[in-house]
Backbone atoms as SQL, in Angstrom:
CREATE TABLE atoms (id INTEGER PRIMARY KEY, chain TEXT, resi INTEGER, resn TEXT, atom TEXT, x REAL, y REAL, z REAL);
INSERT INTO atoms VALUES
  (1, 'A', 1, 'UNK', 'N', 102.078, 90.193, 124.991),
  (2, 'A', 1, 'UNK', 'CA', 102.590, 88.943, 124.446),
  (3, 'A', 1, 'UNK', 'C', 101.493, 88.300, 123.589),
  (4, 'A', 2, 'UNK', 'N', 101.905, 87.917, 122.589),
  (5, 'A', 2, 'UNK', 'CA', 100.927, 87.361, 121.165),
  (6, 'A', 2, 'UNK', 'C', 100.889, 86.193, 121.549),
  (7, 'A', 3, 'UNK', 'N', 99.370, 85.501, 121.397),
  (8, 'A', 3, 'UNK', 'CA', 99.373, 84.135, 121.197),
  (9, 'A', 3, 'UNK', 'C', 100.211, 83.309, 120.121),
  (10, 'A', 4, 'UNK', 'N', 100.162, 83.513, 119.286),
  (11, 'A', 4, 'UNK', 'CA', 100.406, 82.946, 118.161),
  (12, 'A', 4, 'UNK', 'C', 102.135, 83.044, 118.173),
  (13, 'A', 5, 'UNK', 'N', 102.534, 84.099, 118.839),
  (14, 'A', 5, 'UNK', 'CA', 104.235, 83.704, 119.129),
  (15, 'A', 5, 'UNK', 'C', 104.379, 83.008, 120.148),
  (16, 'A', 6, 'UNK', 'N', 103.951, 82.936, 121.183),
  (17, 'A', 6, 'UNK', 'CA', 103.853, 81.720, 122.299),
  (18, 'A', 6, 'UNK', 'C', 103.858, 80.033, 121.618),
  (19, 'A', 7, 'UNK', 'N', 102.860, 80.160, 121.241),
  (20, 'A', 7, 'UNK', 'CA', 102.651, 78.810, 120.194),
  (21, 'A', 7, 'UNK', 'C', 103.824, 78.547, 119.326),
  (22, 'A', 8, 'UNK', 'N', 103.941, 79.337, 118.541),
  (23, 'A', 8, 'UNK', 'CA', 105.512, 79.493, 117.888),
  (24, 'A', 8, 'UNK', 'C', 106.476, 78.503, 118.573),
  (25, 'A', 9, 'UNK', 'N', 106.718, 79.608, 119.740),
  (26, 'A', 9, 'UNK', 'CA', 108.020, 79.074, 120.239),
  (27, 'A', 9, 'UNK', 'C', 107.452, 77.619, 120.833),
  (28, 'A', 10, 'UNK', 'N', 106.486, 77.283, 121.291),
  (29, 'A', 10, 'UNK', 'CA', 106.409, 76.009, 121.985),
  (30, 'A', 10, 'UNK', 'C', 107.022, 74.936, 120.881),
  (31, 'A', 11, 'UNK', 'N', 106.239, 75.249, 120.039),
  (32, 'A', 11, 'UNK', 'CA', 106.198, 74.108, 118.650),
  (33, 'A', 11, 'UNK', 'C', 107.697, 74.236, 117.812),
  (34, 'A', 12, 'UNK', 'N', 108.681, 75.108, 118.320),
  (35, 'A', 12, 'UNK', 'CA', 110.082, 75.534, 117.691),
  (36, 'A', 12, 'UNK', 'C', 110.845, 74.132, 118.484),
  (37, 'A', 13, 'UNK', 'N', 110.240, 74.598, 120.098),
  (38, 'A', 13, 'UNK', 'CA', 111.544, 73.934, 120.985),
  (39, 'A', 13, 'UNK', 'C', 110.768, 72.333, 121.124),
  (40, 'A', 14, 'UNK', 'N', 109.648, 72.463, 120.480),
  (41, 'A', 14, 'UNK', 'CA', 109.132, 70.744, 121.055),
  (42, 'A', 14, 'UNK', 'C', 109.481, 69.672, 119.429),
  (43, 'A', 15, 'UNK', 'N', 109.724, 70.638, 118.258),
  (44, 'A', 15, 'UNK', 'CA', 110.573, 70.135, 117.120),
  (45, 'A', 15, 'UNK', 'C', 111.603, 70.045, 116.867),
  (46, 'A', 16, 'UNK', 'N', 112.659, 70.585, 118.357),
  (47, 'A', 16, 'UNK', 'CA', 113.793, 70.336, 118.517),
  (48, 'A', 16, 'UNK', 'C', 114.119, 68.980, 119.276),
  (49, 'A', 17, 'UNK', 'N', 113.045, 69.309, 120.053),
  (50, 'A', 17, 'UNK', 'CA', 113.434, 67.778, 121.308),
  (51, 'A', 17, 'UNK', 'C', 113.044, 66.549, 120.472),
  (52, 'A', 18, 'UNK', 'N', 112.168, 66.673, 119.699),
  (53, 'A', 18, 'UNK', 'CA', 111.072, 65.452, 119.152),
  (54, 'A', 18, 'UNK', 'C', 111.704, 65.045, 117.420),
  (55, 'A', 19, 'UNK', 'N', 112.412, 64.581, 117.130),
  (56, 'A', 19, 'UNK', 'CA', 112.451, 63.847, 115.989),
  (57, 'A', 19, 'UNK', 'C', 111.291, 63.644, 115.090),
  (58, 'A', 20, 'UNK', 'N', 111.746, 63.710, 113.536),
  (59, 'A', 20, 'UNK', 'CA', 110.787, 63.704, 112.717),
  (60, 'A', 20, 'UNK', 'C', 109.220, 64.279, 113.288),
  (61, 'A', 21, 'UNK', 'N', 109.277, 65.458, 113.697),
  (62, 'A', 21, 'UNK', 'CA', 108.367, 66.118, 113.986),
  (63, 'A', 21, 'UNK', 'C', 108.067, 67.207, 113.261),
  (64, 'A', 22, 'UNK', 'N', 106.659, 67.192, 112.257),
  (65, 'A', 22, 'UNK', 'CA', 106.363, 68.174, 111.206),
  (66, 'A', 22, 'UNK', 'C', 105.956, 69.529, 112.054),
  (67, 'A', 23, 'UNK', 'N', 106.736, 70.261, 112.164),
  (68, 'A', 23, 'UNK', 'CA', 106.384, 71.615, 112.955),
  (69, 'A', 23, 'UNK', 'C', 105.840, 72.613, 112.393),
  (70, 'A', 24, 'UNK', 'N', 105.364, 72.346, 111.157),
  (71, 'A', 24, 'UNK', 'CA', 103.772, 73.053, 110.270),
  (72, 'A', 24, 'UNK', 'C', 102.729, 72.380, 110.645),
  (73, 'A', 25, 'UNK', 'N', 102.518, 71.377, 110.576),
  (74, 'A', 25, 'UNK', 'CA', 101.297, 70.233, 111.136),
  (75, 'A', 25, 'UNK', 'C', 101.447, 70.046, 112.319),
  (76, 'A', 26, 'UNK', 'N', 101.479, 70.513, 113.512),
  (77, 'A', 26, 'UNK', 'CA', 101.618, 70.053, 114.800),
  (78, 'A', 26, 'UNK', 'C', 100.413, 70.793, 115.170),
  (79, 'A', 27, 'UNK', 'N', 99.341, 69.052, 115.393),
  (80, 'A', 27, 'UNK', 'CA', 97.984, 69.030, 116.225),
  (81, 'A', 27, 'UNK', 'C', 98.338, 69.560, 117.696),
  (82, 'A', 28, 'UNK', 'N', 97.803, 70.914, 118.009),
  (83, 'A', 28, 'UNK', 'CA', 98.198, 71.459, 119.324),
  (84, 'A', 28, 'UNK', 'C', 97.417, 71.031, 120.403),
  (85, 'A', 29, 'UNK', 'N', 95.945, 70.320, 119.499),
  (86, 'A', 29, 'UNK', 'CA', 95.103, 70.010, 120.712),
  (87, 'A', 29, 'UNK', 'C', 95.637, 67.957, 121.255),
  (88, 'A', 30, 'UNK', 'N', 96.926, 67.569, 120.725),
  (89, 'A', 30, 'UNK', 'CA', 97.495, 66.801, 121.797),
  (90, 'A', 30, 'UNK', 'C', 98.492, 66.596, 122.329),
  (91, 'A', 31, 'UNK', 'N', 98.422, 65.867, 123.481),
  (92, 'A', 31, 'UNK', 'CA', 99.473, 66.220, 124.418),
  (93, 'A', 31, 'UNK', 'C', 100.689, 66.133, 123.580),
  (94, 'A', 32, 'UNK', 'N', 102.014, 66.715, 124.416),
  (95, 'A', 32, 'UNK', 'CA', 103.312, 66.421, 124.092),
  (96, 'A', 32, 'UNK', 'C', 103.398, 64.711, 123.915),
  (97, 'A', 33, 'UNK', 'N', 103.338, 64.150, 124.542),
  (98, 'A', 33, 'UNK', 'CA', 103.589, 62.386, 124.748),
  (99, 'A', 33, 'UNK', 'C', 103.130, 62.023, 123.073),
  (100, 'A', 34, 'UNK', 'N', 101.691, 62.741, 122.754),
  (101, 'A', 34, 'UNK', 'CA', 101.078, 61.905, 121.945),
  (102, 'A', 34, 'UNK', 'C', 101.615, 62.499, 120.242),
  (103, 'A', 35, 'UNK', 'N', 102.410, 63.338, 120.630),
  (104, 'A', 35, 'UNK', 'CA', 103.500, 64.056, 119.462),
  (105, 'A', 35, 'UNK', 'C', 104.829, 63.225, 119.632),
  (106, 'A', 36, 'UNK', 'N', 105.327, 62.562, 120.369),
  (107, 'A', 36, 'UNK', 'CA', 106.316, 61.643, 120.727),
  (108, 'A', 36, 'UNK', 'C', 107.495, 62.338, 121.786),
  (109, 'A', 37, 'UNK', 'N', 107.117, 63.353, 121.970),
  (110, 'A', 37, 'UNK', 'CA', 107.867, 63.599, 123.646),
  (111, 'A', 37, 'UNK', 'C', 108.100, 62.545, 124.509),
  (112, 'A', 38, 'UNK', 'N', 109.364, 62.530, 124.972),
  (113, 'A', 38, 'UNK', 'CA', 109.067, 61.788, 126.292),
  (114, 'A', 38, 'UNK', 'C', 109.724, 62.312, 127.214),
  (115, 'A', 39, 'UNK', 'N', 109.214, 62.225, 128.420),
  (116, 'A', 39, 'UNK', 'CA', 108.918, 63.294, 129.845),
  (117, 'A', 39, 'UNK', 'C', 110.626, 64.251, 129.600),
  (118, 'A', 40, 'UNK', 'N', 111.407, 63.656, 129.366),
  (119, 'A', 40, 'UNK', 'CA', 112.680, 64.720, 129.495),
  (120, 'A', 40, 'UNK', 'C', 112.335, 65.823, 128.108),
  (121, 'A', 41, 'UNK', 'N', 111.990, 65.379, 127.363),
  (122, 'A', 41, 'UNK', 'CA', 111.930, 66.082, 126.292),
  (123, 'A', 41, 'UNK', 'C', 110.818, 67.173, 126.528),
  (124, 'A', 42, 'UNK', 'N', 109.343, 67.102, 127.168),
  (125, 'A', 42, 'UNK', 'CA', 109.229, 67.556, 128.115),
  (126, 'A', 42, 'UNK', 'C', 109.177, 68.615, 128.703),
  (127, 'A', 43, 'UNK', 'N', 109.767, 68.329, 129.629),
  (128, 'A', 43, 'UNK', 'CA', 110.315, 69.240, 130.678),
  (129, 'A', 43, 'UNK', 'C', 111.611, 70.565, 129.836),
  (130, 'A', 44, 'UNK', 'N', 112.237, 69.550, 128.878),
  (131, 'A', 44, 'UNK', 'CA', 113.329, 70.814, 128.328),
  (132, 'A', 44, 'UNK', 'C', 112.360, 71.898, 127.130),
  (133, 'A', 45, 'UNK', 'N', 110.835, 71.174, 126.590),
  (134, 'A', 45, 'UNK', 'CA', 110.359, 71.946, 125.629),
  (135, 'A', 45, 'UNK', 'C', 109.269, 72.976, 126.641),
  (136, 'A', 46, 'UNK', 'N', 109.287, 72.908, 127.697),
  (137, 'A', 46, 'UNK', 'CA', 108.406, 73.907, 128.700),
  (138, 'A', 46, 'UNK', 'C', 109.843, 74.885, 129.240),
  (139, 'A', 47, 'UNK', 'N', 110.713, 74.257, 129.704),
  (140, 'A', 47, 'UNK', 'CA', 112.086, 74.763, 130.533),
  (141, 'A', 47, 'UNK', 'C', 112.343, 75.937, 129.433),
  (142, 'A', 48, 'UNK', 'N', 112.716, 75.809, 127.767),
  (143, 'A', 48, 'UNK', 'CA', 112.884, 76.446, 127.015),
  (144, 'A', 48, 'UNK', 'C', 111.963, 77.612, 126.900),
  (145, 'A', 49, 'UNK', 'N', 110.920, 77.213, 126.662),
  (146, 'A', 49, 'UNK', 'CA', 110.056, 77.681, 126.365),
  (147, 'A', 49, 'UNK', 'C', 109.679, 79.402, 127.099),
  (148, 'A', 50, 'UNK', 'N', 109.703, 79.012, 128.503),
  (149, 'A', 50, 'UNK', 'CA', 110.000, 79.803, 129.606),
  (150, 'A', 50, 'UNK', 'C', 110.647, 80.447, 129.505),
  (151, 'A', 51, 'UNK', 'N', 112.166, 79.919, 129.370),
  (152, 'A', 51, 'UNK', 'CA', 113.455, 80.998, 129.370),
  (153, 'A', 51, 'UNK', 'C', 112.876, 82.218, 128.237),
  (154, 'A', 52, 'UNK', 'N', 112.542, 81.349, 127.273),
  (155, 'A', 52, 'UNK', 'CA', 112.673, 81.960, 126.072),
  (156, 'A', 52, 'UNK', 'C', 111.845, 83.338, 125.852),
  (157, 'A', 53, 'UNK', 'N', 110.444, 82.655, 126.807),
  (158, 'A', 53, 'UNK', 'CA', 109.802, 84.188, 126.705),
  (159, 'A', 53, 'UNK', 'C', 109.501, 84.605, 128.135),
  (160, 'A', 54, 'UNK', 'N', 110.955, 84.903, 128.657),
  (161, 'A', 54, 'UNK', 'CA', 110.867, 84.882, 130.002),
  (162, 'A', 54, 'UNK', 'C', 109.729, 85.251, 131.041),
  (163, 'A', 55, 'UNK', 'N', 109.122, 83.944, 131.366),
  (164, 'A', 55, 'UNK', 'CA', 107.999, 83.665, 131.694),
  (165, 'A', 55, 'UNK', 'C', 108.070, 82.479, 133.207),
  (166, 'A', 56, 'UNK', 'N', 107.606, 82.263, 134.628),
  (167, 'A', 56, 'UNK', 'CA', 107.883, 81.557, 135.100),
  (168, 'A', 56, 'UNK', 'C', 106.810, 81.267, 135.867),
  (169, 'A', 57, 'UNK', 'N', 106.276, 79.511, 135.347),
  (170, 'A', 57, 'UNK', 'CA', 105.082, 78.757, 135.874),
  (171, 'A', 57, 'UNK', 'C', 105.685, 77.787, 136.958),
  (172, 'A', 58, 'UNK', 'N', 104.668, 77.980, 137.958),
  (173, 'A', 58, 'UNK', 'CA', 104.718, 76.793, 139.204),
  (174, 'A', 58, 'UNK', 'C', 104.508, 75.525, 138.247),
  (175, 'A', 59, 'UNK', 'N', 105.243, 74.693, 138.847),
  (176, 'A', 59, 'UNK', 'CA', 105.324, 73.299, 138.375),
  (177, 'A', 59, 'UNK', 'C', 104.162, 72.469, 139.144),
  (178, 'A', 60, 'UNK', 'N', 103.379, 73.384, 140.086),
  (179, 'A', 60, 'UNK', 'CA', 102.148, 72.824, 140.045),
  (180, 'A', 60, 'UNK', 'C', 101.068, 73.101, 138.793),
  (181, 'A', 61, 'UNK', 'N', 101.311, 74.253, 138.476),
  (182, 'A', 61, 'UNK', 'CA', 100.242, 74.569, 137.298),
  (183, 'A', 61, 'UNK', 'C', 100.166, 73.616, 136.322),
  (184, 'A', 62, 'UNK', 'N', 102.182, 73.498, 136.201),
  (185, 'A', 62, 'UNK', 'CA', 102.576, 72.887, 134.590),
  (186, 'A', 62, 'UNK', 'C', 101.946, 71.154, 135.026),
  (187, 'A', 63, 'UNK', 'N', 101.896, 71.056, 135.984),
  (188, 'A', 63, 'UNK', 'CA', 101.248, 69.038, 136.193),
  (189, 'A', 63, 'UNK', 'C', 99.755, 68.835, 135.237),
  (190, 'A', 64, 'UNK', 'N', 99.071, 70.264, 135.300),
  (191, 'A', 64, 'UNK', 'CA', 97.386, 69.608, 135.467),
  (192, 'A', 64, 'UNK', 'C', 97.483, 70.073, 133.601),
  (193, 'A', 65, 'UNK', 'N', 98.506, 70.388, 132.998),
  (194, 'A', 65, 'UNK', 'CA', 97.901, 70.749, 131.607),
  (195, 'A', 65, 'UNK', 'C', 97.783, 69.013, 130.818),
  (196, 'A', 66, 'UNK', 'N', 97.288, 69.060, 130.045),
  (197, 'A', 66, 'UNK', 'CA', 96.665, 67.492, 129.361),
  (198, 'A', 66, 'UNK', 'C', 97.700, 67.766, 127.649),
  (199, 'A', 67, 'UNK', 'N', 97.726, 69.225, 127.314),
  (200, 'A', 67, 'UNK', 'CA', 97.932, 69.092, 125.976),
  (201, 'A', 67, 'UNK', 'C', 98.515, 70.344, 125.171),
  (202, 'A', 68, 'UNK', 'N', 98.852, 70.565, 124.402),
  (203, 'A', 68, 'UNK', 'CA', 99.844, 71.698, 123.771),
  (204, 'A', 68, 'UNK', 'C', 99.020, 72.826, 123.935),
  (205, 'A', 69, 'UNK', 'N', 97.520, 73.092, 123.731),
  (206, 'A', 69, 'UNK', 'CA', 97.106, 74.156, 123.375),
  (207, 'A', 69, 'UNK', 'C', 97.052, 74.604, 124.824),
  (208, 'A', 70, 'UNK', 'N', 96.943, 73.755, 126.234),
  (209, 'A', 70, 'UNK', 'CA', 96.856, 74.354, 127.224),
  (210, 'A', 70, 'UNK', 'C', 98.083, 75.299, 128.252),
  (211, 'A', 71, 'UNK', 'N', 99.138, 74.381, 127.318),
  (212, 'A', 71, 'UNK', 'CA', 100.641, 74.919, 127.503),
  (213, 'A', 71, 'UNK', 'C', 100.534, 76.589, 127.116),
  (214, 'A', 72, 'UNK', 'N', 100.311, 76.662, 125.995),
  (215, 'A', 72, 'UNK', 'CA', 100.453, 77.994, 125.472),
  (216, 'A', 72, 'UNK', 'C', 99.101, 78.709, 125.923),
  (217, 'A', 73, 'UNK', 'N', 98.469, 78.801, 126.113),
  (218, 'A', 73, 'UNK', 'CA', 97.166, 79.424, 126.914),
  (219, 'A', 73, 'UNK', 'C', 97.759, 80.114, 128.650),
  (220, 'A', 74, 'UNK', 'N', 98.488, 78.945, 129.472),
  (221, 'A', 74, 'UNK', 'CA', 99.112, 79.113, 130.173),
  (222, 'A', 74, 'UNK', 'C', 99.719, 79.981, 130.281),
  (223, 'A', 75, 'UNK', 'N', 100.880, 79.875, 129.425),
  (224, 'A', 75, 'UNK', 'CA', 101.975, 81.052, 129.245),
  (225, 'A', 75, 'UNK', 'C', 101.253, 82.126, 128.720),
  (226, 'A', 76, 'UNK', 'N', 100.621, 82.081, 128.202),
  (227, 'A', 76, 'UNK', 'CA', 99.966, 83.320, 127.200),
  (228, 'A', 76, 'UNK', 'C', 99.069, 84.211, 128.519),
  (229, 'A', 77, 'UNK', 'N', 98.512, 83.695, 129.608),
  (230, 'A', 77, 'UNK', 'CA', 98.065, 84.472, 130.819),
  (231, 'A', 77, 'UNK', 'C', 99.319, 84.438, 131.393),
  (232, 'A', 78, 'UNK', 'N', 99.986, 83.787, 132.241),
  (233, 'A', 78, 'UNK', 'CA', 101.068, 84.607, 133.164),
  (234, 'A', 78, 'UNK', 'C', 101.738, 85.513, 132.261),
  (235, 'A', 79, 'UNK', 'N', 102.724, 85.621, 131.125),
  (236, 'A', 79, 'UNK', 'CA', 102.835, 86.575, 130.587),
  (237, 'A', 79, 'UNK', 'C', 102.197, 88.128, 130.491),
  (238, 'A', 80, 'UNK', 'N', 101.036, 87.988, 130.464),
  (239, 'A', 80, 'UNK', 'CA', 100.027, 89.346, 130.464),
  (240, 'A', 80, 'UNK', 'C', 99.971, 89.757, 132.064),
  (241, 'A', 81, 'UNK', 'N', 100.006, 88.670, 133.054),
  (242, 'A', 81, 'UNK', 'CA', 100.119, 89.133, 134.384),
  (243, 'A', 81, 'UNK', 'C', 101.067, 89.404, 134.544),
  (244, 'A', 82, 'UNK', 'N', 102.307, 89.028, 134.174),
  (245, 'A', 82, 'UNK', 'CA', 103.684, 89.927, 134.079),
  (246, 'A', 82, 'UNK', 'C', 103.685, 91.327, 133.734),
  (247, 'A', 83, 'UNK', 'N', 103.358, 91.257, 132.368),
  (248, 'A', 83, 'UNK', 'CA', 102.947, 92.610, 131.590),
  (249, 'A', 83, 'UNK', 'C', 102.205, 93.961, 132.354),
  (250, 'A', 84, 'UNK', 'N', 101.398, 93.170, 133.394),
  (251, 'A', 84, 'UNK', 'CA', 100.504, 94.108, 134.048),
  (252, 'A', 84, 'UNK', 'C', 100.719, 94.485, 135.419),
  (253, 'A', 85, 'UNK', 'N', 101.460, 93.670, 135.468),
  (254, 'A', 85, 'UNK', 'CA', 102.425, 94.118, 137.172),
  (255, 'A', 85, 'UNK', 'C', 103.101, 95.171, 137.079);
């Protein structure tokens, strides 16, 4: 699994939830909130995200991330531990 398609899709489904959101310019190093998410929006741009590259994080993990780039870093290791199972 490619970083850079992980990222992809985050920034696909978090320019779906998020209004007037430039999804060429999306600063990955801040949080969802500070891109104008709010918590439902969220939860459906991680929920997606998941499905999408069927991938599945404890919702303890998903609490302690601060910001987009840690989202996709995330996924981008369980994915490869998938891969390698």
């Amino acid at each position: 699994m490619d970083r850079n398609h992980i990222r992809s899709v985050v920034i696909k489904h978090l320019g779906d939830s998020v209004d007037d959101l430039d999804q060429d310019n999306v600063d990955t190093s801040l949080s969802m909130k500070d891109l104008g998410a709010n918590s439902l929006d969220i939860v459906e741009v991680v929920s997606c995200s998941m499905r999408e590259l069927k991938v599945k994080v404890p919702r303890s993990q998903l609490a302690k991330l601060e910001n987009v780039d840690q989202l996709v870093d995330l996924l981008f290791e369980v994915g490869n531990e998938k891969k390698a199972s």
